[in-house]
N, C-alpha and C positions, 0 to 999 in steps of 0.2 A: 591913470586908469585905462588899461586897454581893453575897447571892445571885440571880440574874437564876432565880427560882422559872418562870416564863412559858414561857421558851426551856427548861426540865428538864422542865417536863410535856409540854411538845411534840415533845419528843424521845421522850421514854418513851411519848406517845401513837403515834408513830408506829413508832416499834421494835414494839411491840403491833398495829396496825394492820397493818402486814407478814407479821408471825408468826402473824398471825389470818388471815391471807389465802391464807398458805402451806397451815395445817392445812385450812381449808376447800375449797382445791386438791384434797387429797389424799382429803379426802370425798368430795366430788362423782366422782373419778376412781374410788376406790375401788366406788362404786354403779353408775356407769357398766361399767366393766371386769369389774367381780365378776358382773354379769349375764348378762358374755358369756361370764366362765372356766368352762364346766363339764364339761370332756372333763378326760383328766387323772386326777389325783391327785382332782380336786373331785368325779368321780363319787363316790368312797366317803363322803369329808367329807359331803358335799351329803345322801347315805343317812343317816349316823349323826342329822347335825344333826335331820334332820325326822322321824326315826323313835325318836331315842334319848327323847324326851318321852313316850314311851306305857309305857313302864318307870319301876318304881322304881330307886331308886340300885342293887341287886345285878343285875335282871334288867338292868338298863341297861349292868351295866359289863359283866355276858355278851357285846351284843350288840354293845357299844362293841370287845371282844376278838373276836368272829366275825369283823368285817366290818374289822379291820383288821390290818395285817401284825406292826406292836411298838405297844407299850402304854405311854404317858407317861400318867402319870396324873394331871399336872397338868390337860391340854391337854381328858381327859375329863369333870374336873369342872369347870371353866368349861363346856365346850358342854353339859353336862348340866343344868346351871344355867341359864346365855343360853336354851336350849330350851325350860326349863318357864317358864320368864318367858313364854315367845311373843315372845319377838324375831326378827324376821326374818335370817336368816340376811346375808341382802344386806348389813343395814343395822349389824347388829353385827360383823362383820368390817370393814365401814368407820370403823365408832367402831376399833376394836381398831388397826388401822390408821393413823388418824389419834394416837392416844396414843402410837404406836409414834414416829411422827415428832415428835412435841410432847417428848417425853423426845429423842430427836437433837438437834432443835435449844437443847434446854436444856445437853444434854451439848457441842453444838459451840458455845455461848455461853459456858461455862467456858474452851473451850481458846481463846475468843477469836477464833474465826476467824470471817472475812469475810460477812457476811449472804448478800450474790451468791452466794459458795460454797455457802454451807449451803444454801441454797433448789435453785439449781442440783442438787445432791446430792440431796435430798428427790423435786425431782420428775422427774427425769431417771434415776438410775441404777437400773443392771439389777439387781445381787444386789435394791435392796431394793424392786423390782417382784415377784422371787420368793416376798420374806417376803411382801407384800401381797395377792398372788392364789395361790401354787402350795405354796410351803413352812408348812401351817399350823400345824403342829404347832412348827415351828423358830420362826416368829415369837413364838411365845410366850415360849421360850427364851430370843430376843434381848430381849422386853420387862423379863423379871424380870432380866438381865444388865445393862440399863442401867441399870434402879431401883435394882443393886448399887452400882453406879459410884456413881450419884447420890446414894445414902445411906453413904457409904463411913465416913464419919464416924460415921454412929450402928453399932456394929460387931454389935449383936444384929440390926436389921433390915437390914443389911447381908446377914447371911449367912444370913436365912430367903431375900430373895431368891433368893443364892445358890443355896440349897439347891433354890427352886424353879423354876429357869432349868434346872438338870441332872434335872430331875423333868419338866418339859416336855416336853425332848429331852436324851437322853441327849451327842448329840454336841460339846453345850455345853462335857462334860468336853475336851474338846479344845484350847478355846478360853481353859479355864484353866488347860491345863499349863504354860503357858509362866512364869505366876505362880506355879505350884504346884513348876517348877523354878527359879524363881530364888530364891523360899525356901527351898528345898531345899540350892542351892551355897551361900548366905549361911551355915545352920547346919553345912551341914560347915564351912564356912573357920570360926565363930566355934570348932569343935568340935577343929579343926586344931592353931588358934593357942592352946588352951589344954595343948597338948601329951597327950591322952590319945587317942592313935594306938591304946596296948592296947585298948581299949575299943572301938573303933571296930573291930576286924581281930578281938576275940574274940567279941563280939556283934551288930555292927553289921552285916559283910557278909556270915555265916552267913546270917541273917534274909532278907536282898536273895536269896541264893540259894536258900532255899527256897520263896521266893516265886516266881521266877524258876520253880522246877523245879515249882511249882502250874499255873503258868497258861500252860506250854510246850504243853499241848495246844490250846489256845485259841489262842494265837502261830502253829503250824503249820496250823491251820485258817483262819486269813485269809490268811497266805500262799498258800494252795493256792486256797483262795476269792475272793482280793484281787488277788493278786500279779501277777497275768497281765495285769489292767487297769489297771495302771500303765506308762504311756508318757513317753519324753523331753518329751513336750509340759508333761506336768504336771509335773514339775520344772522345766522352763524357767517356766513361768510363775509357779510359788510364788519361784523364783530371782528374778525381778524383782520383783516385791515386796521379797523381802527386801534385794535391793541399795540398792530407794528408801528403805527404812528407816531403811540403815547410813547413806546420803547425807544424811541430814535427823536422825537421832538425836543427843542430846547426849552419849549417851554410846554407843558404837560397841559395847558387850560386850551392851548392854541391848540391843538386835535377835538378838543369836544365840542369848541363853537364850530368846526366845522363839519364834525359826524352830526352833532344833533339834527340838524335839518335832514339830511340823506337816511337817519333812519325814522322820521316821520315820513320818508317820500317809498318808504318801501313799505312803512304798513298799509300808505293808501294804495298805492301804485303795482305793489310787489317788485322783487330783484329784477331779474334781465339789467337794462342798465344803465341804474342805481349802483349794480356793483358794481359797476366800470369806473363809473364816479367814484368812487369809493376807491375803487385799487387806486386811480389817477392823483387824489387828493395824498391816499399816504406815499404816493412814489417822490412828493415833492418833501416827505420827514425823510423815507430814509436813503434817495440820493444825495442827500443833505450832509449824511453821517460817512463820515469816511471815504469820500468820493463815491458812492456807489458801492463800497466792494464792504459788504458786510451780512451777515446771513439771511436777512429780510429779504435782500435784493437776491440773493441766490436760490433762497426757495421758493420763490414766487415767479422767477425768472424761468426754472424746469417745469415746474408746475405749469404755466401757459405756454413752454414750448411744446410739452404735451397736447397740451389743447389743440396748440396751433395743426400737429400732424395732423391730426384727429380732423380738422378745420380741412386742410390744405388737398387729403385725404377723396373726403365727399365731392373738392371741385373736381378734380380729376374724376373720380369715378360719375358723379351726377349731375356735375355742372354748379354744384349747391352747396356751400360749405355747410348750410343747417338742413341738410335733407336728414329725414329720419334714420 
């Protein structure tokens, strides 16, 4: 058997040449763009980052908690750190940036989808224009989430990531209920079929309800806080998603353990993003199907390259991708 060695380096030269070309894309757009986002969300960012270097680590985390609304304290010891390095802010949210996409494309290489696709995706789409320039603290979120994925095997650094994607941003928890329910029906059914129902109904769902009866103030408080900003729009849209999930999932039961929670987090919460969650989750049924290249992934793909103009549009003109 001969191996044509020649035509394998060439191939993996060029699959690498592509993939280097993509990240380097997302650099340069990163520095360009990031120059111009500073209305927004990047006003406070833009404060901490260049003022947070004149403190030490407690006076910093003071100043880090003044100037900001909630506290990941992941998301403050990186810029606390990148700061006193003296790295320019521009230029280390384009690295940050750029790694954010280099772990995607490794993650959409495993599920085997279409290079076209995944590039298209990278530099095209809206949600991951917002981790890039406006959602900074989430980005980070999604970076330790995918190092999850990506280390799923090694099961300790697996779930330090873990640990540190829900420490970034809390609303990561979100993103893993839908896992965090289907291991959950898994151990009741294994808990079922071994017939200890007593156990289950004497200790089991006592517990649930007093839990339930803890955190009932906190429930009625997003209700009354949340509830009102929730409109049909955003169920109709978490709805389509979850329908392209079912249309493209292999197995039809695995979409609903992981919508149901996401559309409990939009009645209390409402959309904004829930739907992100929502688009993220089905992107993983239907890059699945056909390597990417199949109608789900193409209408959804113009659809937020739409968006993204519209996005990319307002930095130029206001420094703001969500100005009015």
């Amino acid at each position: 058997m001969i191996i044509d060695t020649k035509n394998k380096f060439l191939h993996l030269s060029l699959k690498s040449i592509l993939r280097g070309a993509v990240l380097f894309l997302v650099f340069i757009i990163s520095i360009v763009l990031g120059n111009l986002y500073t209305e927004g969300d990047q006003v406070v960012y833009i404060k901490i980052y260049d003022g947070i270097a004149d403190y030490n680590i407690t006076d910093a985390y003071l100043f880090y908690t003044f100037n900001i609304s909630s506290i990941e304290l992941v998301h403050f010891i990186i810029v606390w750190i990148a700061s006193n390095l003296g790295i320019d802010k521009i230029i280390f949210m384009a690295i940050c940036n750029t790694l954010l996409s280099g772990l995607l494309i490794k993650l959409f290489d495993n599920l085997k989808v279409n290079f076209a696709i995944t590039s298209f995706f990278i530099l095209t789409n809206f949600y991951l224009y917002i981790l890039f320039f406006a959602a900074e603290r989430l980005k980070f979120g999604f970076i330790f989430f995918l190092l999850c994925i990506l280390f799923k095997e090694r099961h300790y650094m697996s779930l330090f990531f873990l640990i540190a994607s829900i420490l970034s941003h809390l609303q990561m928890l979100i993103l893993y209920s839908g896992k965090m329910l289907e291991l959950s029906v898994y151990e009741i059914k294994h808990f079922l079929s071994s017939l200890q129902v007593k156990w289950l109904i004497l200790f089991v769902l006592p517990i649930i309800g007093f839990g339930f009866y803890l955190i009932q103030p906190t429930l009625l408080q997003k209700i009354v806080g949340y509830g009102r900003d929730t409109s049909l729009v955003d169920f109709l849209r978490i709805t389509i998603f979850f329908l392209l999930s079912m249309l493209y999932a292999k197995d039809r039961k695995h979409p609903l353990l992981y919508f149901f929670p996401l559309f409990v987090a939009v009645y209390f919460i409402g959309g904004g993003r829930i739907n992100m969650i929502a688009y993220i989750v089905s992107l993983y049924y239907c890059l699945s199907y056909n390597r990417g290249m199949n109608l789900g992934i193409l209408i959804t793909s113009l659809y937020f390259l739409y968006l993204n103009v519209t996005f990319i549009w307002k930095i130029l003109l206001y420094g703001n991708g969500f100005a009015p």
